[in-house]
C-alpha positions as CSV (number, residue, x, y, z in Angstrom):
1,X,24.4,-2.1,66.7
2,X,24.9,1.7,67.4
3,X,24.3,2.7,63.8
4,X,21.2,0.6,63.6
5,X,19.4,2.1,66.6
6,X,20.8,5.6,65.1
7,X,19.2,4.7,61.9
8,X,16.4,3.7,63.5
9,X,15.9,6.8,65.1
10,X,16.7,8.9,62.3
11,X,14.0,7.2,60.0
12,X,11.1,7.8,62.6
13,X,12.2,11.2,62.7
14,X,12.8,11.6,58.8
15,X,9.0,10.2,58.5
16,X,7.2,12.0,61.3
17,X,8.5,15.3,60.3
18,X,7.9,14.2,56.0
19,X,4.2,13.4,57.3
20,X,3.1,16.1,59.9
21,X,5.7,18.7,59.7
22,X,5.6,22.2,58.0
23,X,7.6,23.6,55.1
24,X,10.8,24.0,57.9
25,X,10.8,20.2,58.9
26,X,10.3,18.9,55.3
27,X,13.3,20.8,54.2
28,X,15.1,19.3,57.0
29,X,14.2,16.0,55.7
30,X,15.6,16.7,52.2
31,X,19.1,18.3,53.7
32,X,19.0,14.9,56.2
33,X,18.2,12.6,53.2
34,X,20.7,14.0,50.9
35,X,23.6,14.0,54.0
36,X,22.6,10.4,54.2
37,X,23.0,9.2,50.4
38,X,26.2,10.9,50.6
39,X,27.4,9.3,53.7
40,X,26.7,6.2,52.0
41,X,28.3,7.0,48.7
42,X,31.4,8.2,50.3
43,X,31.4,4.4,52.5
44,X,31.1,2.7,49.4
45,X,33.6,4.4,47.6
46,X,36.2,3.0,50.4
47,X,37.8,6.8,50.4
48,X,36.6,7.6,53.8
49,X,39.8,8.0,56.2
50,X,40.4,8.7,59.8
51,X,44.0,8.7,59.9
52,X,44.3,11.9,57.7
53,X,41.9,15.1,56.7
54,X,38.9,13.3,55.1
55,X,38.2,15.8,52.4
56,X,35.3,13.9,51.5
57,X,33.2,14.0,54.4
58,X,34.8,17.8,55.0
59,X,32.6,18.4,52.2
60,X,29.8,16.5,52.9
61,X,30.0,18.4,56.5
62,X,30.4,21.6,55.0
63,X,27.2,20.6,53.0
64,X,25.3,20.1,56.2
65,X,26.0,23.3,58.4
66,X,25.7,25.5,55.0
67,X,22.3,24.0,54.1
68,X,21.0,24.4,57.8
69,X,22.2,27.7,58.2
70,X,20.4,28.9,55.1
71,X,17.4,27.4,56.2
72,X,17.8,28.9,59.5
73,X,17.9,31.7,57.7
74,X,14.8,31.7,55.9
75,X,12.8,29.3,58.2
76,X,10.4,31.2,60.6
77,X,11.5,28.3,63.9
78,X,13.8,28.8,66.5
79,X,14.7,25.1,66.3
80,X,16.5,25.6,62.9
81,X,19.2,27.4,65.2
82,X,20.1,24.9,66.9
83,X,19.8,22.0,64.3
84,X,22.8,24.3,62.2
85,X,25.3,24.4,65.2
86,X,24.5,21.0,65.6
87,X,25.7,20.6,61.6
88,X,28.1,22.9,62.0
89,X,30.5,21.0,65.1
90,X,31.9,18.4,62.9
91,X,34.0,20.8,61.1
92,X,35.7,21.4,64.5
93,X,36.7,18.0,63.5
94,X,38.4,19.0,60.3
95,X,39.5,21.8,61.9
96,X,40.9,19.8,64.7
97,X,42.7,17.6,61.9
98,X,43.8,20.1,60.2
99,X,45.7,21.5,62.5
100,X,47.4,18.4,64.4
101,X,47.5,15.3,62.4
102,X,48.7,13.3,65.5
103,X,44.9,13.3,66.9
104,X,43.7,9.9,67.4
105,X,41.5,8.3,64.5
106,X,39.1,7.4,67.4
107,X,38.7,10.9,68.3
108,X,38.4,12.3,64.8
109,X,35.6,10.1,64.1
110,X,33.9,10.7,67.3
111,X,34.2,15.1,67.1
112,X,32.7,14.4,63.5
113,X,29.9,11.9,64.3
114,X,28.6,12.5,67.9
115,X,26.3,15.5,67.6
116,X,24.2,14.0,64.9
117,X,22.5,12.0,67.4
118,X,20.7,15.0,68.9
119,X,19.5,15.7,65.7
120,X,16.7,13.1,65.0
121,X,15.1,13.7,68.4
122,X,15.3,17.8,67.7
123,X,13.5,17.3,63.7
124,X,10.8,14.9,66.2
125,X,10.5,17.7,68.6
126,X,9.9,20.2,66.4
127,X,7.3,18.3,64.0
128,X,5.4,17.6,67.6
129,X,5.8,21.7,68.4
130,X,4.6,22.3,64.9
131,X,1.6,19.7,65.0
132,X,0.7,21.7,68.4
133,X,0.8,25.0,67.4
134,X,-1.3,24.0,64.2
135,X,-4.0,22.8,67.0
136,X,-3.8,26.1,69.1
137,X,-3.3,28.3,66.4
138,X,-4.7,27.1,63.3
139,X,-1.9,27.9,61.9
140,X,2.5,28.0,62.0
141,X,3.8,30.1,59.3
142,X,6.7,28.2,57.8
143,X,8.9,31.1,56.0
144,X,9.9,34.4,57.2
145,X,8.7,37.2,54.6
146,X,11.3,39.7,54.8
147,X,12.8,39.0,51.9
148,X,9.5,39.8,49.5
149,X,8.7,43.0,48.8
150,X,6.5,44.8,51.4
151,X,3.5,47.4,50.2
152,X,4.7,50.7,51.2
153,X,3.2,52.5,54.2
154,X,-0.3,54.8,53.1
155,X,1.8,58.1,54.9
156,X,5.4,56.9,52.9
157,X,5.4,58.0,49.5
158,X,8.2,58.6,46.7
159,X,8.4,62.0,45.6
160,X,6.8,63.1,42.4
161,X,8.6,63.9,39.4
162,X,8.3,67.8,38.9
């Protein structure tokens, strides 16, 4: 029943932010979508394990908090912040495992699995911050522009070739 109502949840979110969110939330529907087939693959393969270091969901983890933090990196929302550290606490898991194999199964499945609930409310939350700002505003930008090139300042100029 849990992992319905999470599902649930997750799919409202997944569509609300695929509908009415910006360039930020959409990625975060691609990274959630593509955590989710993988979850799945790796049930259906039967590999998963919680009596040892599952190196298939360390991966699929690692996936996650790498894919948030680069679009935390790029994304011009404070909410992308906390949605990596929220990806990035299940390798505590693995970490956890890693270092003392005697941890309970129960335990290992709970460090790994427990902060993605907070996640589908956060993508809903920010979709609805989005949606308002586009009301206020008339506009959110999506991306930070650092990394393209800037025009130089009229006063800077390269020196001149003699």
């Amino acid at each position: 029943m849990r992992i319905a109502i999470f599902a649930t949840i997750l799919l409202i979110a997944l569509l609300y932010a695929a509908w009415k969110g910006g360039g930020p939330e959409r990625a975060m529907v691609g990274i959630a979508v593509t955590i989710v087939v993988w979850d799945r693959l790796l049930v259906a393969s039967g590999m998963v394990s919680y009596h040892v270091l599952d190196i298939g969901y360390l991966a699929h983890d690692a996936f996650g908090a790498l894919a948030t933090l680069a679009l935390a990196m790029v994304a011009y929302r404070f909410w992308t912040i906390p949605a990596a550290i929220l990806h990035a606490l299940p390798l505590l898991a693995h970490l956890s495992r890693a270092v003392d194999l005697s941890i309970s199964p129960v335990v290992y499945l709970t460090m790994q699995v427990a902060s993605s609930w907070l996640v589908p409310p956060l993508l809903i939350l920010a979709t609805w911050h989005h949606q308002r700002r586009l009301k206020q505003c008339g506009s959110d930008p999506s991306w930070h522009i650092s990394w393209k090139s800037q025009p130089r300042d009229k006063g800077q100029h390269s020196p001149k070739p003699s």
